[in-house]
N, CA, C and O atoms as a MOPAC input file, in Angstrom:
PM7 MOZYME 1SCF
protein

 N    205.34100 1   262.33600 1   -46.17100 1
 C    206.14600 1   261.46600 1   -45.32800 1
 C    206.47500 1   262.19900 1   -44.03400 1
 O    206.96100 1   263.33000 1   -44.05700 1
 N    206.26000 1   261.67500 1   -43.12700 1
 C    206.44300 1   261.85500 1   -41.70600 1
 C    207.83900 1   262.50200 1   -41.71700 1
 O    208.58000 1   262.23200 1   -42.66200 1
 N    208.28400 1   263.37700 1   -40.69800 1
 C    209.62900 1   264.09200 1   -40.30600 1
 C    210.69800 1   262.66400 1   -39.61000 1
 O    210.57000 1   262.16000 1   -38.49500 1
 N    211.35600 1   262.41800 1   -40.30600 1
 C    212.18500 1   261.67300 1   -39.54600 1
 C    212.56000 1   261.54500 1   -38.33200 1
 O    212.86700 1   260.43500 1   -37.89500 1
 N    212.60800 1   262.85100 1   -37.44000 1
 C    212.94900 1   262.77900 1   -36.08700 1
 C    211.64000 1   262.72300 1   -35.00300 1
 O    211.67100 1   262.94700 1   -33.79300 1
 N    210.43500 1   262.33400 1   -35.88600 1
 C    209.58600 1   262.11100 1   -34.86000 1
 C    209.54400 1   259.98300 1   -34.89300 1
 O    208.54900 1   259.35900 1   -34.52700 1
 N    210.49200 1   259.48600 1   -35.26700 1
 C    211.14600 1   257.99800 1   -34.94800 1
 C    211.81300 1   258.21100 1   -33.39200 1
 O    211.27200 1   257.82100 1   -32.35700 1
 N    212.83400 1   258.76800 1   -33.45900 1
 C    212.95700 1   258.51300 1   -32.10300 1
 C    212.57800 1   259.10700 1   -30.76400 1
 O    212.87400 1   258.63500 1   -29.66600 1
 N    211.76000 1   260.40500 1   -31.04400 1
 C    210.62100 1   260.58500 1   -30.03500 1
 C    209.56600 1   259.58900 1   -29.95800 1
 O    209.01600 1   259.74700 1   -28.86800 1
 N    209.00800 1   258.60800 1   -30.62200 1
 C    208.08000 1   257.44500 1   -30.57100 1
 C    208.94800 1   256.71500 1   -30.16800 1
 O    208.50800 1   256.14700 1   -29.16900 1
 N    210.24600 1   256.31000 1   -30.44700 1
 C    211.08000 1   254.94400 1   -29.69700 1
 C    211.07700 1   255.38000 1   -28.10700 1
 O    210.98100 1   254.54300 1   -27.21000 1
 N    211.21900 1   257.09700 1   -27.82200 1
 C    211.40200 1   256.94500 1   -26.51800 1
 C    210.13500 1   256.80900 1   -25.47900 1
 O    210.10100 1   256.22300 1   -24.39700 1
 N    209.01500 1   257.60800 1   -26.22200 1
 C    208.20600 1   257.09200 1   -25.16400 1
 C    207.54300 1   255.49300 1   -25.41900 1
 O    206.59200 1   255.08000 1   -24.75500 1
 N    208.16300 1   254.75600 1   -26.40600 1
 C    207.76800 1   253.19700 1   -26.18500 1
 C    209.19400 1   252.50100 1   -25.28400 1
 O    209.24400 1   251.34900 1   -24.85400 1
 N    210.08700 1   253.36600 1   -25.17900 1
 C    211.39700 1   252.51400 1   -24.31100 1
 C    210.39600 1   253.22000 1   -22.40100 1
 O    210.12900 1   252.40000 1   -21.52200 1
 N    210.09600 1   254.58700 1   -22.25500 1
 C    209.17100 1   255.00400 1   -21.23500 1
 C    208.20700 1   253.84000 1   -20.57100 1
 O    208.07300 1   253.50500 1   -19.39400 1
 N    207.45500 1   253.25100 1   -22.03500 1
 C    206.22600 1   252.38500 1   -21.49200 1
 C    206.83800 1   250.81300 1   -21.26100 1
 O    206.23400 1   250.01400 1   -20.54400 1
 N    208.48100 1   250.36200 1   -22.15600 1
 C    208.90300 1   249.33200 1   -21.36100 1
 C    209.50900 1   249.68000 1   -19.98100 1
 O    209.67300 1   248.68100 1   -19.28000 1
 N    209.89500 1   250.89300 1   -19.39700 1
 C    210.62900 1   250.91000 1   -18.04200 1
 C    209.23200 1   250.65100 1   -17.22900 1
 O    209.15200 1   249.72600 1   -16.42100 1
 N    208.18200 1   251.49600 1   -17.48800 1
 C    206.91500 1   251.19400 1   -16.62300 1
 C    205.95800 1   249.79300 1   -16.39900 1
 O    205.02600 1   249.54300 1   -15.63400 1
 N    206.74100 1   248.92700 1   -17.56900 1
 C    205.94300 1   247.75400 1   -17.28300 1
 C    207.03000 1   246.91500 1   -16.34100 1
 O    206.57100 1   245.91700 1   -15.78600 1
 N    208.34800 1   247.21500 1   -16.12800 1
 C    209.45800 1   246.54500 1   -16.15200 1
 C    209.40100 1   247.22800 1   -14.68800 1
 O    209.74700 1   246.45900 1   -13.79200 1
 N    208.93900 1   248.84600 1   -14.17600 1
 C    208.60700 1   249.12800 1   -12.89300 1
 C    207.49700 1   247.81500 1   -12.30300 1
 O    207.89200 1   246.80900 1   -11.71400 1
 N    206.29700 1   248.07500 1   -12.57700 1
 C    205.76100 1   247.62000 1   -12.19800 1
 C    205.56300 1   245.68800 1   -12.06300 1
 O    204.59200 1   245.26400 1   -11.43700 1
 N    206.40500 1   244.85100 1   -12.60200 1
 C    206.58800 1   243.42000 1   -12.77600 1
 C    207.97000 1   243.40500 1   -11.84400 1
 O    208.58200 1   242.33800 1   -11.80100 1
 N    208.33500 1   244.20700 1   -11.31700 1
 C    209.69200 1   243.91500 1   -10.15200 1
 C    208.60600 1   244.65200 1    -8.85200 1
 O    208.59200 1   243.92100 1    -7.86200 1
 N    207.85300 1   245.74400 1    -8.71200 1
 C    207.33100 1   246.32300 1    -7.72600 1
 C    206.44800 1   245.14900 1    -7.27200 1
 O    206.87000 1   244.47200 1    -6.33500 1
 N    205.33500 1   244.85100 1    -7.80200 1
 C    204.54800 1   244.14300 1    -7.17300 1
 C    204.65900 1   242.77100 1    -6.24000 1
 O    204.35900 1   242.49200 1    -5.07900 1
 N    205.16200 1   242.16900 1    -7.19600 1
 C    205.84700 1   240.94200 1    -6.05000 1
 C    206.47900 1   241.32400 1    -5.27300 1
 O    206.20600 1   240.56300 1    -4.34500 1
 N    207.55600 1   242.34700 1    -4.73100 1
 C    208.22700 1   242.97400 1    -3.95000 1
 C    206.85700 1   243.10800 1    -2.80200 1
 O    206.52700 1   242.45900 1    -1.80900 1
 N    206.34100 1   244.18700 1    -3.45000 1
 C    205.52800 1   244.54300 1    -2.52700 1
 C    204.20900 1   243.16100 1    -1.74400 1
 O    203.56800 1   243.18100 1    -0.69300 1
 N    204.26100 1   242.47700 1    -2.49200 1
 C    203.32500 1   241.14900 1    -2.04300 1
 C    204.21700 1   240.56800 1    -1.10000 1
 O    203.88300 1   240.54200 1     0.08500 1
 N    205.56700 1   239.98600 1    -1.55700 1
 C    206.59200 1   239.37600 1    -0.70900 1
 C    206.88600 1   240.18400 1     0.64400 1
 O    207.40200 1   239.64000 1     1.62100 1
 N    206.51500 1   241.51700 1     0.61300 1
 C    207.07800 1   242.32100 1     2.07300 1
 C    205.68100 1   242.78300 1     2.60000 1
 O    205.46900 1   243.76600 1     3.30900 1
 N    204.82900 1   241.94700 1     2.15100 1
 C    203.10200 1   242.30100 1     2.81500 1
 C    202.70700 1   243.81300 1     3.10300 1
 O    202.06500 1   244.19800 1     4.08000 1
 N    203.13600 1   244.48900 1     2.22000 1
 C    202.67500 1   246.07200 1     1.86200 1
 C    201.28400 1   246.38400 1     1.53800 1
 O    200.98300 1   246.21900 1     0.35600 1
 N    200.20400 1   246.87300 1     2.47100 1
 C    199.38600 1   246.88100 1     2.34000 1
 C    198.97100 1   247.89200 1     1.12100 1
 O    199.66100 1   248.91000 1     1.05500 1
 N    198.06400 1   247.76300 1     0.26900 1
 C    197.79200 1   248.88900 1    -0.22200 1
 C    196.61400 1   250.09700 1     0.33200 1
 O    195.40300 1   250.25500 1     0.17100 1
 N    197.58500 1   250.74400 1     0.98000 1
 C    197.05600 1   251.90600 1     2.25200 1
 C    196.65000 1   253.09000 1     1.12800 1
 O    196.80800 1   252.89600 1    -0.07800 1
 N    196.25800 1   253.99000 1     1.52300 1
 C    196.12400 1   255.12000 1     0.58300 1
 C    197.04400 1   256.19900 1     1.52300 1
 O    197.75100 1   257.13300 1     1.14300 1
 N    196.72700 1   255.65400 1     3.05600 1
 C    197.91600 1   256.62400 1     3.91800 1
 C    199.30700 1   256.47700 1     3.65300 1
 O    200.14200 1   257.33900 1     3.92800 1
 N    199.58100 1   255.24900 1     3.05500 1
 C    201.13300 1   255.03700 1     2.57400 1
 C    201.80900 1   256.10500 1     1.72000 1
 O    201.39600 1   256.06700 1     0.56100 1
 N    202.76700 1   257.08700 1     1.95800 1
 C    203.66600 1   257.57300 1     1.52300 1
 C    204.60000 1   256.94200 1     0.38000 1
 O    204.90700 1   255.76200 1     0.20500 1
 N    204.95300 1   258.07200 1    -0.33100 1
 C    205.82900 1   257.50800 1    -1.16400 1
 C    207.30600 1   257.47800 1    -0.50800 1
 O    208.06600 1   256.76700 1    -1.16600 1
 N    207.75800 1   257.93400 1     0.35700 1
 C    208.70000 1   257.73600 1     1.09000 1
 C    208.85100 1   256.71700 1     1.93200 1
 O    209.94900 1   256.32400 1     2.32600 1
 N    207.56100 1   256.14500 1     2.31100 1
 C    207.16500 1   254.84900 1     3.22100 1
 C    207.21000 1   253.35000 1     2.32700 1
 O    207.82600 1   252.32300 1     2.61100 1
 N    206.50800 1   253.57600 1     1.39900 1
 C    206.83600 1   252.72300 1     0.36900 1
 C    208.44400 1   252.20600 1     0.30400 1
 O    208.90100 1   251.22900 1     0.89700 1
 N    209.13700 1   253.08900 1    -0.53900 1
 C    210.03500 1   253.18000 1    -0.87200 1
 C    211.03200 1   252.62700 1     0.10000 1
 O    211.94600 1   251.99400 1    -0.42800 1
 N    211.06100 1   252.74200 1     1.60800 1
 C    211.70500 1   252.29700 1     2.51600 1
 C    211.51900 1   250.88200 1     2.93800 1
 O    212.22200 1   250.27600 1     3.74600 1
 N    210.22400 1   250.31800 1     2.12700 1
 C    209.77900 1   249.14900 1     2.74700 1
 C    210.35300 1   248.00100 1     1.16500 1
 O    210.13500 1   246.79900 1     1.01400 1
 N    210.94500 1   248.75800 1     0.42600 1
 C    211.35300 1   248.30800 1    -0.69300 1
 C    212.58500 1   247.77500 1    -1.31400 1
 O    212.99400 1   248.74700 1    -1.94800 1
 N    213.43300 1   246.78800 1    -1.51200 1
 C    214.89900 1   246.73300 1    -2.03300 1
 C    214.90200 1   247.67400 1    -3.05000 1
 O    213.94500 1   247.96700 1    -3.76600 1
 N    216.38100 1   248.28000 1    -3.09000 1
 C    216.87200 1   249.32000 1    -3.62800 1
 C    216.81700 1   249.23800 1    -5.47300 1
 O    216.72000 1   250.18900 1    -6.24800 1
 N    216.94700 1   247.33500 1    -5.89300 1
 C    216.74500 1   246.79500 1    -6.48100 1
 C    215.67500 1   247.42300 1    -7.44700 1
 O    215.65600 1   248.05600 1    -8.50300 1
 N    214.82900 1   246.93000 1    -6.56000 1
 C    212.86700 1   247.20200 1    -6.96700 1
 C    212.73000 1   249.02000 1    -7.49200 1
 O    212.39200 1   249.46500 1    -8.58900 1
 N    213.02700 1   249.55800 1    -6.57600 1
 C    212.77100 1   251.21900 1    -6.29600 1
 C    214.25000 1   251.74600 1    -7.49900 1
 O    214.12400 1   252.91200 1    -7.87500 1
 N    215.35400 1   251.10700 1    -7.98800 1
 C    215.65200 1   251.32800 1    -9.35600 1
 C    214.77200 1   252.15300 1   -10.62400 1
 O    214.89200 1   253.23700 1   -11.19400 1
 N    213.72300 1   250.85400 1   -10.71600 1
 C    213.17800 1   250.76500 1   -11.86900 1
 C    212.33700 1   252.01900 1   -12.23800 1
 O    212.29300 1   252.70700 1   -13.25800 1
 N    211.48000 1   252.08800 1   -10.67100 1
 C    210.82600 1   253.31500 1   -10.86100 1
 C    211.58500 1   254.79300 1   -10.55500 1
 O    211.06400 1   255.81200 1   -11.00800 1
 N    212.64300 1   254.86200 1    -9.89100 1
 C    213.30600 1   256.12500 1   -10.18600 1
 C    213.49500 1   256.51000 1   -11.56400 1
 O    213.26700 1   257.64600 1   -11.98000 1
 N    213.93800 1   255.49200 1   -12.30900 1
 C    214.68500 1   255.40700 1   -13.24300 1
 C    212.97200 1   256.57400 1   -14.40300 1
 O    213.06300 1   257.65900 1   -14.97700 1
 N    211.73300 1   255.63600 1   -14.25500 1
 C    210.61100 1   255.34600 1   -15.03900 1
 C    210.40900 1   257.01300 1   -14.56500 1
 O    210.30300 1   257.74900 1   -15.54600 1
 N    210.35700 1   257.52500 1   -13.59700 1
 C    210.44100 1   259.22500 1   -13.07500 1
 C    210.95400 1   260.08000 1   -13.96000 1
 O    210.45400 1   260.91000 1   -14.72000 1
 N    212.65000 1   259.53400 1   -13.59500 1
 C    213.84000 1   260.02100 1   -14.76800 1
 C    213.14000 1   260.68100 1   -15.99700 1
 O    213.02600 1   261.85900 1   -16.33600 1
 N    212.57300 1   259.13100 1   -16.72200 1
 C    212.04300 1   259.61000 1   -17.91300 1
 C    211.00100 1   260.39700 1   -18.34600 1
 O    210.76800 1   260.65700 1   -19.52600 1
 N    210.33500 1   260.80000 1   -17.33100 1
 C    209.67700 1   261.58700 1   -16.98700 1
 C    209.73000 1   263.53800 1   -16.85300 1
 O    208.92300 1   264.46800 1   -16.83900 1
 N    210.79000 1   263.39000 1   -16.80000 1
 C    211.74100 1   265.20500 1   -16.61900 1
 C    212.35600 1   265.37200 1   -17.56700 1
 O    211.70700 1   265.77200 1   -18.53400 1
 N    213.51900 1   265.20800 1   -17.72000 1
 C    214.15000 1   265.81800 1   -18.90900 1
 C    213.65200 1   265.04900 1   -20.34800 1
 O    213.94700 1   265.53200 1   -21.44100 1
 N    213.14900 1   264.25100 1   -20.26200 1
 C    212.91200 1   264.29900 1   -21.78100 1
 C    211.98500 1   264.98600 1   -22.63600 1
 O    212.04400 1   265.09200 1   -23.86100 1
 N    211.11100 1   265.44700 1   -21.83400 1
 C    210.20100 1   266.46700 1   -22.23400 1
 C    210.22300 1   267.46900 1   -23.05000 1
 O    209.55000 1   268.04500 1   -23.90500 1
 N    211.47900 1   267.49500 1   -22.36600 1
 C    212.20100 1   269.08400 1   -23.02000 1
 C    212.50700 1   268.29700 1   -24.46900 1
 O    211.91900 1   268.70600 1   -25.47100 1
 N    213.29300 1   267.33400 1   -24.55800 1
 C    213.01400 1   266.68900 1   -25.38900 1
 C    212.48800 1   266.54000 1   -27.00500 1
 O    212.86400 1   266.64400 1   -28.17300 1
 N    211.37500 1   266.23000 1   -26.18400 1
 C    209.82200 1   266.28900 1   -27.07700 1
 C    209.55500 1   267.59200 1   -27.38400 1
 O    208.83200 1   267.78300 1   -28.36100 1
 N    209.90000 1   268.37700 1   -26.87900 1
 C    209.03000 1   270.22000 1   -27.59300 1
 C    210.37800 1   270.39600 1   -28.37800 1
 O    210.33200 1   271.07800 1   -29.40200 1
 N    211.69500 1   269.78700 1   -27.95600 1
 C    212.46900 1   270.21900 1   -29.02800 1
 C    212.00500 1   269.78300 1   -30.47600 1
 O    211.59000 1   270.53600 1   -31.35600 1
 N    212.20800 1   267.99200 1   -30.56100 1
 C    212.23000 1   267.48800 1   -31.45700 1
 C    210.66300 1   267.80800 1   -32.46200 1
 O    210.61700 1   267.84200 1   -33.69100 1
 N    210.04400 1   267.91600 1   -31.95200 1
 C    208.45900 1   268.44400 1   -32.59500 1
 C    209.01800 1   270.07900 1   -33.02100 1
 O    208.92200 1   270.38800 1   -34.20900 1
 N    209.34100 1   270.65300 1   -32.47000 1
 C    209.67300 1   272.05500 1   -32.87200 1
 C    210.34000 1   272.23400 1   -34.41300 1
 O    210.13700 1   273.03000 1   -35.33000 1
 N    211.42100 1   270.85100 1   -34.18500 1
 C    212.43100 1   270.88800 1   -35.21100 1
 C    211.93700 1   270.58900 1   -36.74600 1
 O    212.19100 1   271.05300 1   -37.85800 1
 N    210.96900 1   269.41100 1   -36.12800 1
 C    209.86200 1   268.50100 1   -37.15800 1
 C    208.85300 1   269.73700 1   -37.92200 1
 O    208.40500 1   269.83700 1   -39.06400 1
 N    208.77900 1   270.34400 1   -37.05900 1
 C    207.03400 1   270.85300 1   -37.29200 1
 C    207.80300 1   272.28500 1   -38.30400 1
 O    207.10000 1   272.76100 1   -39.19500 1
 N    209.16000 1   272.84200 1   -38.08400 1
 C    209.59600 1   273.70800 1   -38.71000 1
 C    210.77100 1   272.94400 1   -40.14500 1
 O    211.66800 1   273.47300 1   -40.80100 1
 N    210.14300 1   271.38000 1   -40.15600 1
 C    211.06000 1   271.09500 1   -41.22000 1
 C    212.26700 1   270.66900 1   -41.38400 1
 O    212.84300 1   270.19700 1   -42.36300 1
 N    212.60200 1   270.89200 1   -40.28700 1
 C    214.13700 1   270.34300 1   -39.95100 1
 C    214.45900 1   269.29300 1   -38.66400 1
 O    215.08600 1   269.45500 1   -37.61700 1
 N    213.62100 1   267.96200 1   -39.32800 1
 C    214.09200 1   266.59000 1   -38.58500 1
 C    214.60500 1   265.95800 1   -39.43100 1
 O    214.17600 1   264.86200 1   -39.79200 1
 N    215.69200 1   266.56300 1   -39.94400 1
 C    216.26000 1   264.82100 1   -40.83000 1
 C    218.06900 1   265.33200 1   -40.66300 1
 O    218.61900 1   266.01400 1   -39.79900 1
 N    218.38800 1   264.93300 1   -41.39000 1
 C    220.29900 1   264.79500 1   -41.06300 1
 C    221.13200 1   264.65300 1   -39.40700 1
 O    221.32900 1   263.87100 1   -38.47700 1
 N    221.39300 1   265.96000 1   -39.86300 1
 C    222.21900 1   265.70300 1   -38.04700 1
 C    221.16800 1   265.91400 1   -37.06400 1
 O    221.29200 1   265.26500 1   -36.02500 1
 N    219.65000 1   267.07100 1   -37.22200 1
 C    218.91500 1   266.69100 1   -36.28400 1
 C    218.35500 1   265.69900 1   -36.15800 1
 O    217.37200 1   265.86100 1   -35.43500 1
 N    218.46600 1   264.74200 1   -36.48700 1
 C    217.94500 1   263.39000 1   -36.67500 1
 C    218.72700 1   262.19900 1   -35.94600 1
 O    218.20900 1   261.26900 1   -35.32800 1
 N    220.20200 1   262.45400 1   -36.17200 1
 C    221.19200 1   261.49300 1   -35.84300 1
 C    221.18100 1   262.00200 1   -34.50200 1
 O    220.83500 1   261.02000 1   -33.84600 1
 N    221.39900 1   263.19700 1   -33.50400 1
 C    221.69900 1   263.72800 1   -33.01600 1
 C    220.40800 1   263.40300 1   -31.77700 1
 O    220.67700 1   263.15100 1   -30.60200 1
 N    219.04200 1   263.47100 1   -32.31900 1
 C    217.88400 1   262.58800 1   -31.84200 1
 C    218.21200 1   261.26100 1   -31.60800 1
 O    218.04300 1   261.03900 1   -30.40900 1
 N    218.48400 1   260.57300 1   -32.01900 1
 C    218.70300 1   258.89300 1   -31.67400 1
 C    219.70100 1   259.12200 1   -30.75600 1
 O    219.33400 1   258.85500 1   -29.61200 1
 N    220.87000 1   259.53400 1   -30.85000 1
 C    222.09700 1   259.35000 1   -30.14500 1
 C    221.32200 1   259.92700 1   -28.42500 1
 O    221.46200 1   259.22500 1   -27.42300 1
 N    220.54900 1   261.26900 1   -28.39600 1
 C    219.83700 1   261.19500 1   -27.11500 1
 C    218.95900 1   260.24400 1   -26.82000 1
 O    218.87800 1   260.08800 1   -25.60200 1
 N    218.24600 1   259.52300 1   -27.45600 1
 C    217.24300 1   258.09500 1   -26.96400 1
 C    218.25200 1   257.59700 1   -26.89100 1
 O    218.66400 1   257.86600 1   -25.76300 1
 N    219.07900 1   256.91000 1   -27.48200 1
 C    219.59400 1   255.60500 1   -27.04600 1
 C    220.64500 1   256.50800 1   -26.08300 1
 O    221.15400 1   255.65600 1   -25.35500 1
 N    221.19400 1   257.76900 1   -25.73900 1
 C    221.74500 1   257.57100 1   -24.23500 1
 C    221.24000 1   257.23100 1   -22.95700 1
 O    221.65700 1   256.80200 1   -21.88100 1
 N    219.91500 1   257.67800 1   -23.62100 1
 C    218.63700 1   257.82900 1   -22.21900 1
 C    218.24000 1   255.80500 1   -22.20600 1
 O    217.64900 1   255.28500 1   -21.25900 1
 N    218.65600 1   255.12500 1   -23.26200 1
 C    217.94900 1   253.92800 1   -22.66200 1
 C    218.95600 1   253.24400 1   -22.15500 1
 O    218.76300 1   252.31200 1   -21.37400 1
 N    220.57500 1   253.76700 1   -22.67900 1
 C    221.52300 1   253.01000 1   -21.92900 1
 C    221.83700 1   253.24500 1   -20.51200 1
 O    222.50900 1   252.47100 1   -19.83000 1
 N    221.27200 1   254.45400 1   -20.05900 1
 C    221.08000 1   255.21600 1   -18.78400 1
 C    220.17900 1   254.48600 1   -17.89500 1
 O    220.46700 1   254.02000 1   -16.79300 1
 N    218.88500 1   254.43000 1   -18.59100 1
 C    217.81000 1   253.61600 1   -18.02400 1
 C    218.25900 1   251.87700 1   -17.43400 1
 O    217.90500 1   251.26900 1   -16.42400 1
 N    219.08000 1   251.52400 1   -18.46400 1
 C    219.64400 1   250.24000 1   -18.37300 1
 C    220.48300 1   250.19100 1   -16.95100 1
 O    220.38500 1   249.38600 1   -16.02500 1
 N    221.28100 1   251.25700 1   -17.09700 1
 C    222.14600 1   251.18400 1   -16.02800 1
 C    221.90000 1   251.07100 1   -14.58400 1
 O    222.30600 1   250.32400 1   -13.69400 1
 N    220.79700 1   252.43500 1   -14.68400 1
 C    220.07500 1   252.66600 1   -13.55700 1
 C    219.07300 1   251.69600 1   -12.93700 1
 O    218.70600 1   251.68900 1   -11.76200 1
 N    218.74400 1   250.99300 1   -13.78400 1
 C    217.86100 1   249.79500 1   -13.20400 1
 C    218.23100 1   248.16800 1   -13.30800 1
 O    217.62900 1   247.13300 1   -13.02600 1
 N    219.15600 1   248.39900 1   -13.69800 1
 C    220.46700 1   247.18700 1   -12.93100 1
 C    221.62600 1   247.24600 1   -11.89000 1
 O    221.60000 1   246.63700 1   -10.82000 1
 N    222.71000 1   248.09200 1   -12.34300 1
 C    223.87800 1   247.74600 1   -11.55600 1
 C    223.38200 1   249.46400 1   -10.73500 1
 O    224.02800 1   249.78200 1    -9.73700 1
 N    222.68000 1   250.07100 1   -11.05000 1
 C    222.77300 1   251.91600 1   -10.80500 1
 C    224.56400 1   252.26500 1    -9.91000 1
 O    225.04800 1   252.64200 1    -8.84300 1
 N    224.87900 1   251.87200 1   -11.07600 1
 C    226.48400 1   252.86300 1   -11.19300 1
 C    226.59200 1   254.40000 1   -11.14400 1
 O    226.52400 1   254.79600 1   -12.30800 1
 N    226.65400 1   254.86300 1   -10.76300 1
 C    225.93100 1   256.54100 1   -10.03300 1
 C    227.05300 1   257.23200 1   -10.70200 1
 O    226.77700 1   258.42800 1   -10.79500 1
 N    228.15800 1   256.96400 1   -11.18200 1
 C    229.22500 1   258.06200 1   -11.63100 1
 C    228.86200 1   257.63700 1   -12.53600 1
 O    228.16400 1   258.52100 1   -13.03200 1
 N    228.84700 1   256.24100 1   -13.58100 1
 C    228.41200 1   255.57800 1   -15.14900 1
 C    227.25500 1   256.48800 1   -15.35700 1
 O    227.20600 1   257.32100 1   -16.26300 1
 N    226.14800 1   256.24800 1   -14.30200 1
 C    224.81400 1   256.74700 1   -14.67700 1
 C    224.63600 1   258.28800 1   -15.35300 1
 O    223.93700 1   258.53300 1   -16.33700 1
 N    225.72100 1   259.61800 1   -14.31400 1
 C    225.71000 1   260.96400 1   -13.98200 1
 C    226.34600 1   261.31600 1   -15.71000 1
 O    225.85200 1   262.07900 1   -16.54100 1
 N    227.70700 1   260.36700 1   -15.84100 1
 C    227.91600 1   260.81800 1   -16.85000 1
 C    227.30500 1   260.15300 1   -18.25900 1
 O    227.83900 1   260.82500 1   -19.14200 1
 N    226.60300 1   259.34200 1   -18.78000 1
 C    225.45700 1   259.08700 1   -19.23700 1
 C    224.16500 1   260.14800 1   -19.79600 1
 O    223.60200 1   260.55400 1   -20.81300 1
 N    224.18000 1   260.26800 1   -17.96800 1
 C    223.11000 1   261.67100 1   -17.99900 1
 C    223.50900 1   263.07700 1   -18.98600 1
 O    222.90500 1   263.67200 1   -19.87800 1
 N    224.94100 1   263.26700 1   -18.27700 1
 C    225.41400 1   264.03400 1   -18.93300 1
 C    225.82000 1   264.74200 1   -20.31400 1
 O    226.07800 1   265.91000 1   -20.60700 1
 N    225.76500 1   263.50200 1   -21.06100 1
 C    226.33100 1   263.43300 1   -22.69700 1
 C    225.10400 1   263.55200 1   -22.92500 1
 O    224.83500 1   264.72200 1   -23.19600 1
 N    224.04500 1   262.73800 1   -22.94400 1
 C    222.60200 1   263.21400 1   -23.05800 1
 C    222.28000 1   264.18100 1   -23.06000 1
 O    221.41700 1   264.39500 1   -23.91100 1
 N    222.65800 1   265.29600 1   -22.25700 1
 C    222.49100 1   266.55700 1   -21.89400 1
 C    222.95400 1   267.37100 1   -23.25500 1
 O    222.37200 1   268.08800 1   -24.06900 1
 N    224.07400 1   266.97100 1   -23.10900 1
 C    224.95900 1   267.67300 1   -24.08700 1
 C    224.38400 1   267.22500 1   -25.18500 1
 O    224.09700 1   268.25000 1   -25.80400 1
 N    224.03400 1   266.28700 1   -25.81700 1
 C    223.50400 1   266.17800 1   -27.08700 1
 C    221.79500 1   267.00600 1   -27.36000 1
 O    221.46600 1   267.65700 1   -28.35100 1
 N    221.00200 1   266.72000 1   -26.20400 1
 C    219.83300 1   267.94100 1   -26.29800 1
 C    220.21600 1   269.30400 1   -26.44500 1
 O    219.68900 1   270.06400 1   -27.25800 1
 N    221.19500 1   269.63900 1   -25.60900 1
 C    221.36800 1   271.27900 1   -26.04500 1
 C    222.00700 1   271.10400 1   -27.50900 1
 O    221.41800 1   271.66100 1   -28.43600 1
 N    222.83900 1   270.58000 1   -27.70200 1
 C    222.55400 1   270.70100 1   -29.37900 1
 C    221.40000 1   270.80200 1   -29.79200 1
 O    220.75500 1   271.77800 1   -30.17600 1
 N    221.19600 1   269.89500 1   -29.71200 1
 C    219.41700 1   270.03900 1   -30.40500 1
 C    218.49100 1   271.46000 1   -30.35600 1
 O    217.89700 1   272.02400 1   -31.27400 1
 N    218.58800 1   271.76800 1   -29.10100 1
 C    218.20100 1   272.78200 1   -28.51200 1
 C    218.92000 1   274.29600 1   -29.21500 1
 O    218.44200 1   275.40500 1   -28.97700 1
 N    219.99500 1   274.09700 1   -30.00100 1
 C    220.43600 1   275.27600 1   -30.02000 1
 C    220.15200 1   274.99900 1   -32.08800 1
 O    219.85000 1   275.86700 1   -32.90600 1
 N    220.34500 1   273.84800 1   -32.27900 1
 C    220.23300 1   273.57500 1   -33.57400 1
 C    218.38700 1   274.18600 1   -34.02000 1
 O    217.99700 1   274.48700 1   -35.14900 1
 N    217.79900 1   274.20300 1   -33.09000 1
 C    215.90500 1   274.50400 1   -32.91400 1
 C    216.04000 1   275.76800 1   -33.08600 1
 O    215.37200 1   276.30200 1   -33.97100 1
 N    217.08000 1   276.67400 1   -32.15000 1
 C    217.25600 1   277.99900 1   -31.95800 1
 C    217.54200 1   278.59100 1   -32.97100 1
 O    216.94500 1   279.59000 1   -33.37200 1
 N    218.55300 1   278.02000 1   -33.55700 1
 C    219.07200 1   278.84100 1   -34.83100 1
 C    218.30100 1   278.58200 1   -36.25700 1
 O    218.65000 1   278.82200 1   -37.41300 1
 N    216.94300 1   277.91400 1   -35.63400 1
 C    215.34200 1   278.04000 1   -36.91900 1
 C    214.50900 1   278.70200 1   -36.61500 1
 O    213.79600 1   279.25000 1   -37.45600 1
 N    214.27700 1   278.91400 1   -34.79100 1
 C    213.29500 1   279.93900 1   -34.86500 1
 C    213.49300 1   280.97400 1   -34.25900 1
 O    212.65400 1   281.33300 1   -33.43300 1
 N    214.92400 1   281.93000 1   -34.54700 1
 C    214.69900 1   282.84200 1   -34.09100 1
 C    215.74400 1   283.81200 1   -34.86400 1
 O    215.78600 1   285.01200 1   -34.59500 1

């Protein structure tokens, strides 16, 4: 039987592949509606300026998930692969996905920037658990 805490490393990169479809179904019409050519000289800074703040949400957000969760993933595989994904590393796993999708939520609706930071934050704090809960198996 599979390690329990490789559930919510698969929930997060399938919540990853809904922000990227959810990027891209707000980008495009944006970009059709504001006659954005698709240049190859276009910048991502050029883009982005030619974009409601709205639109350019989704994909900050789809970035986001992109960086810190990584760390993430070598935790939770670390934890798995040495046997110890189930109880509190387990609970402790979900509670970081679902901060990261209520984050995601935030950020690509209302992006409440103090809601969002501290969001970010508890997230944080629940990986270094993780991170230190990994530590005190392999070393």
């Amino acid at each position: 039987m599979p390690s329990p805490i490789l559930q919510p490393v698969v929930a997060l990169v399938l919540w990853s592949m809904v922000m990227w479809a959810w990027l891209y179904a707000t980008r495009i019409p944006a970009m059709q509606k504001a006659k954005i050519a698709l240049d190859p000289a276009l910048t991502s800074a050029d883009l982005a300026a030619r974009l409601p703040p709205q639109v350019r949400w989704k994909a900050d957000n789809y970035n986001h998930l992109m960086e810190q969760p990584t760390l993430f993933y070598a935790i939770a595989l670390t934890l798995a692969v040495a046997g110890q994904g189930e109880g509190l590393n387990a609970a402790l796993a979900w509670g970081y996905v679902g901060l990261r999708v209520v984050h995601s939520l935030v950020q690509a609706t209302v992006n409440v920037i103090m809601l969002r930071w501290a969001l970010f934050m508890l997230a944080s704090l629940v990986l270094l658990g993780l991170a230190a809960q990994a530590a005190a198996v392999v070393f």
